[in-house]
N, C-alpha and C positions, 0 to 999 in steps of 0.2 A: 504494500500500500504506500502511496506514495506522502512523504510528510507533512503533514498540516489535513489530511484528507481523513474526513472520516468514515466508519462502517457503512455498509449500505442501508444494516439496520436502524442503525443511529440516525439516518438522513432519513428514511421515514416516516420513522417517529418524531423528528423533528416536525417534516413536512404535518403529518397529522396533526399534531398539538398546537401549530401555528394556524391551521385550517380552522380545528376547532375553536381556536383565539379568536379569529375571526368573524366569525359566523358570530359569537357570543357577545363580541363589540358591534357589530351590524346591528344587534336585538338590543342591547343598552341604548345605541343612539338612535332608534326610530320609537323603542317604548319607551324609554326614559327622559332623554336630553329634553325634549318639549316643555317638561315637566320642571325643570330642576334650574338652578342661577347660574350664570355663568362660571363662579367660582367652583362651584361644585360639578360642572360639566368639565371646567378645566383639571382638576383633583383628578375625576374619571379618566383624563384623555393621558394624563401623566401615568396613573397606574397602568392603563391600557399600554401605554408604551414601552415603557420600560418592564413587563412582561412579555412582551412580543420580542424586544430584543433577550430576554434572557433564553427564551424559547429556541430563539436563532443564535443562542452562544455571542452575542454581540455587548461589547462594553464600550462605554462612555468615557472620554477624559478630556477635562478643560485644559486650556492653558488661559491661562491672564481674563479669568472671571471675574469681574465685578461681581461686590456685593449684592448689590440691585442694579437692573437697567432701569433706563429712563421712562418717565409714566407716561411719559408718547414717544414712544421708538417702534424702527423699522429696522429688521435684520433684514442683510443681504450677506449672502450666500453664493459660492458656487457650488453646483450641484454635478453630481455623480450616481442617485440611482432614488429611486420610492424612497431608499431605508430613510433617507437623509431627514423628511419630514416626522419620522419617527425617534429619531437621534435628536431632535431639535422638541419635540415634544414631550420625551422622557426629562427634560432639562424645565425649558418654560413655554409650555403649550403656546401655541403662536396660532393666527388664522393665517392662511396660506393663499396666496394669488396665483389664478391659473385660468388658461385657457378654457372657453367653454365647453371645446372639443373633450374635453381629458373628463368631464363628468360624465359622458357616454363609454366611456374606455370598457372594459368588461374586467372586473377586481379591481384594477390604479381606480378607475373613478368612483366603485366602491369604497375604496380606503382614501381617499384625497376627502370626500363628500363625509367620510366619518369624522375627520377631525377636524373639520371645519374650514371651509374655503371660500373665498367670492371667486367667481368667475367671471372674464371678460371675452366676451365675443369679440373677435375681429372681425376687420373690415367694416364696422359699423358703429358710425363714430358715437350715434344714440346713445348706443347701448356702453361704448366707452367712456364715457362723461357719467353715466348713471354709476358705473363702475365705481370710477373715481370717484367722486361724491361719497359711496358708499365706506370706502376706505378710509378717505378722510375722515368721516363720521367717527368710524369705528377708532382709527388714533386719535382723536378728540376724547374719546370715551376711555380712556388710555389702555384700548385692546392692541396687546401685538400681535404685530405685522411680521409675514416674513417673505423675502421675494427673491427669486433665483432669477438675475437678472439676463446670463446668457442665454438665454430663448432655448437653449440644450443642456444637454449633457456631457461629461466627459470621464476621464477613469482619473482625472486629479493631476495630470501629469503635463496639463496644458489647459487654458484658459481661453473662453471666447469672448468675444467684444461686449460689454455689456447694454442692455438698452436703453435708454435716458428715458423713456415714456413711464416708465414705472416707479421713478424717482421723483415724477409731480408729485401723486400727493401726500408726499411728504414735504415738500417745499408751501406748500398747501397747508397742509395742519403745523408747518412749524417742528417737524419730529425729529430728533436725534436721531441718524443713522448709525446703526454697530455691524462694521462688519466683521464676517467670520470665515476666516480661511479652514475651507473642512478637509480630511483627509482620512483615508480607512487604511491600516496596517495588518499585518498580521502580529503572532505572539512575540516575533522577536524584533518587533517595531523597524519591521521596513513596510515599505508601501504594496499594497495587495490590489489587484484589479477586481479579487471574489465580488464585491457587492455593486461592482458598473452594471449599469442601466443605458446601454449606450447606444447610438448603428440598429441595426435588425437583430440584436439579442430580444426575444423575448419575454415578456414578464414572468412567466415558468421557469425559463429558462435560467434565468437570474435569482429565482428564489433555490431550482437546484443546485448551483454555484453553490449561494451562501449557506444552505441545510448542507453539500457536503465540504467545509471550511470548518476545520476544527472551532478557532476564536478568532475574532476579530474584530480589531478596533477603534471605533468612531474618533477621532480626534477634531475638536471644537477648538479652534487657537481665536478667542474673542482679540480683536486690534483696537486700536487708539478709537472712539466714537468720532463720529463727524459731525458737524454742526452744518446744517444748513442756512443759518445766514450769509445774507449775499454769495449766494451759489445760485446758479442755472443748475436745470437736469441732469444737462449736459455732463458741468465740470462735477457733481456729483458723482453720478458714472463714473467717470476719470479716476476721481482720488480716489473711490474705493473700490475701483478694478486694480488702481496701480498695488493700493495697499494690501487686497488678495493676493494680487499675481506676488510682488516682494517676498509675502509668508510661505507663500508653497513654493520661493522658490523657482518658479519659469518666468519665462517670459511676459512684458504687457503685450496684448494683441493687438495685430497690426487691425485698423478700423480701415474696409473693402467694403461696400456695399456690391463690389466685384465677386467676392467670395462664397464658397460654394459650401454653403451648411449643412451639417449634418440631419437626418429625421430628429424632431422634436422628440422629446423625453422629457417635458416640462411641468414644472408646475407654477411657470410664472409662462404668460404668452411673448414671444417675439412681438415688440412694439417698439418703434421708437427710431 
């Protein structure tokens, strides 16, 4: 067997127990959440999580956590697979910005729609301003936000352009941006592609990955906050794509609207 690889029986009992995980958070948040405050949906969505990752042998580690974030903040994130909104929810349950394609998804839009999500329709600028409005409200209300702003995915090892449209309204409500440089390892802390979400890998496909991956794990390296005063979208975007790409480490991305993208894996829409 090759190291880091677990039994076969072990992967599907994994697979099992995470299914059943599933299915059982699915029935809390269509019987329950209607019901209950948002602090206590959030409590839920924390315990939800971080039993899903124990299920899948997945551990959490901060680097440079602040005590508390700010009572109107917005993370921004690069993203590398589903797990990422559950690695960020085990910690401090966030609402999550995503296309409105990905709540039809078949499971992602199951699980994106569980822990909570606005969606933005593209191409319709309507329904984008309602969006935003929406958002805004919600940081007003000092709900976090979290938004993956490369319109993809990648395995951590490179960075895409980020989109300025999704950094309105937070210029909008005034919110502290925290960015977070993520990255998943394996036990002897090198970088592991197990949990990418990336190209034509399959949702299946990527949970076999990770049920046969001994341990693995999430690293959360929170950076300096950004202030949006006297910032555009734009230069938003900028400083904390620069200050992502710095922490992992690669490159900033070359901005092409020449350039030839990957399929969406998103939970934030390509905009901007």
């Amino acid at each position: 067997m090759a190291a880091g690889r677990t039994p076969v029986l072990l992967r599907l009992l994994r697979l099992a127990r995470a299914s059943l995980h599933l299915l059982r958070g699915l029935v809390v948040a269509a019987a329950v959440f209607p019901w209950i405050p948002t602090t206590a949906r959030d409590a839920q969505k924390r315990r939800w999580s971080r039993k899903l990752l124990s299920i899948l042998s997945v551990s959490v580690r901060e680097r440079n956590a602040p005590e508390k974030l700010s009572d109107r903040c917005m993370l921004v994130l690069n993203h590398i697979s589903w797990l990422d909104i559950f690695v960020i929810n085990a910690r401090s349950p966030a609402t999550f910005i995503a296309k409105s394609e990905i709540r039809n998804w078949p499971v992602v839009g199951w699980l994106c729609t569980l822990v909570g999500t606005l969606y933005i329709a593209r191409g319709k600028p309507h329904a984008a301003r309602q969006a935003s409005r929406a958002i805004v409200a919600e940081l007003e209300r000092g709900v976090l936000i979290a938004i993956f702003p490369e319109g993809t995915t990648t395995f951590g090892r490179s960075l895409e352009p980020f989109h300025a449209a999704l950094f309105q309204p937070a210029l909008d409500a005034q919110a502290t941006l925290q960015p977070v440089a993520l990255r998943y390892l394996d036990s002897a802390g090198r970088h592991t592609d197990a949990a990418g979400y990336v190209g034509d890998t399959s949702f299946l496909e990527t949970v076999w990955t990770i049920v046969s991956t001994r341990h693995i794990v999430a690293e959360l390296n929170l950076l300096a906050p950004v202030s949006v005063s006297h910032q555009t979208r734009r230069s938003l975007a900028e400083k904390t794509e620069a200050a992502i790409a710095a922490a992992l480490d690669v490159p900033v991305p070359a901005h092409s609207h020449a350039r030839r993208r990957r399929p969406d894996r998103d939970a934030g829409p390509p905009a901007g």
